[in-house]
C-alpha positions in Angstrom: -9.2 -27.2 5.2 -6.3 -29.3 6.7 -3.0 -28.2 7.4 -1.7 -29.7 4.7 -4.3 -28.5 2.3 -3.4 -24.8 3.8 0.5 -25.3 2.9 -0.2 -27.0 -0.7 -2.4 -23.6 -1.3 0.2 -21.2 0.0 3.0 -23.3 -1.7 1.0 -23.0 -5.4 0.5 -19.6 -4.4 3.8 -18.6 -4.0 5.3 -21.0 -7.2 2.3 -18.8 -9.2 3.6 -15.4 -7.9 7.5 -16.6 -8.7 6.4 -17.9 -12.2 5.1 -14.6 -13.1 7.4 -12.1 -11.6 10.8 -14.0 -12.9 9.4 -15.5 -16.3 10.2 -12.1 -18.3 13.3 -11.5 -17.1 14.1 -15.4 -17.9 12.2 -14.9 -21.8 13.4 -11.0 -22.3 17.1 -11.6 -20.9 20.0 -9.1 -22.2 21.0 -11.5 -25.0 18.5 -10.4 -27.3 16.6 -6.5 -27.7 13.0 -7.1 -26.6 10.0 -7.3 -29.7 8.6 -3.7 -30.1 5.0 -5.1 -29.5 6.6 -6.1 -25.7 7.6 -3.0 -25.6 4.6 -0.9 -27.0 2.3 -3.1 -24.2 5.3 -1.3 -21.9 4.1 1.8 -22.9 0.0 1.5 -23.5 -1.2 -0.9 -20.7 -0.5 1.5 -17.6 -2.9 3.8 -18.8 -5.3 1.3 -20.2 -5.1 0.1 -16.8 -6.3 2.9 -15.3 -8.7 4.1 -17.8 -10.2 0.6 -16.6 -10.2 1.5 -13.1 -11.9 4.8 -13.0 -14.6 3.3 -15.4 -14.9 0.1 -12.6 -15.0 2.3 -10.1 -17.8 4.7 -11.6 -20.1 1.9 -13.5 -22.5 2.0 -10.3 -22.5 6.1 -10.0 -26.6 7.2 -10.8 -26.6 11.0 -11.1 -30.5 10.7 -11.0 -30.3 9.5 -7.5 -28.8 9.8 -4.0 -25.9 12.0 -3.8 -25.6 12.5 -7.8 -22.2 11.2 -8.4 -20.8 14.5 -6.4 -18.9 12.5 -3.6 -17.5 10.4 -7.0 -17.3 13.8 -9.1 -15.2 15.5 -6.1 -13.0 12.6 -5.2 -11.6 13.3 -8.8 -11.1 16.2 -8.9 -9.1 16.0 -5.8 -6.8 13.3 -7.4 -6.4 14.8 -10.3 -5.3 18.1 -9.1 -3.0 16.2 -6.5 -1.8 14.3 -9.7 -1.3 17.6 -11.5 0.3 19.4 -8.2 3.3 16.8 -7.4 3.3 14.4 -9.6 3.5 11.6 -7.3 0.7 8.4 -7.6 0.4 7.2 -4.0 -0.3 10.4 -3.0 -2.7 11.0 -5.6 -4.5 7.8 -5.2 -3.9 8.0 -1.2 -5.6 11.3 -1.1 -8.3 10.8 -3.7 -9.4 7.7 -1.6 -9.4 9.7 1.4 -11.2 12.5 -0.2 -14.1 10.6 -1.1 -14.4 8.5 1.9 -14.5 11.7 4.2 -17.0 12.8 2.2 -19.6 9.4 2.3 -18.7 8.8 5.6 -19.7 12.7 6.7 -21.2 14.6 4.3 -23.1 12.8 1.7 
């Protein structure tokens, strides 16, 4: 890739990231109440989200083989209950990830 090639590809890039991260406050400005299906995606796609994460991140766990999905089973647990304990996401995601990657690099 030329050098020029590199800059038009970071340039799109950035005018891509811009576009998406100003366009709603440009469409949904103070002049008018934002449509209650904007705001009912507000509400349902966070957790949509992450019911779509943990079901990515456990559609290759086989409980009939290797560890059984423990390291997996664990590594929740431990999220969950830091999720439950103080309420804060990086930390729950932070320690979850750490959790389970002590435990495949050491253990299981």
């Amino acid at each position: 890739m030329t050098v020029t090639q590199q800059i038009l590809t970071v340039a799109i890039c950035v005018a891509g990231t811009m576009l998406t991260r100003f366009l709603p406050f440009l469409i949904f400005n103070g002049k008018r109440p934002t449509p209650a299906y904007v705001r009912y995606l507000g509400k349902a796609l966070p957790a949509a989200i992450f019911g779509m994460l943990v079901v990515y991140c456990l559609k290759n766990v086989s409980i009939l083989t290797g560890s059984h999905g423990i390291p997996e089973l664990i590594a929740i647990v431990v999220t969950a209950g830091l999720h439950l304990w103080k309420r804060s996401m990086l930390l729950s995601i932070a320690g979850g990830t750490v959790c389970y990657m002590i435990l495949v690099q050491t253990i299981f």
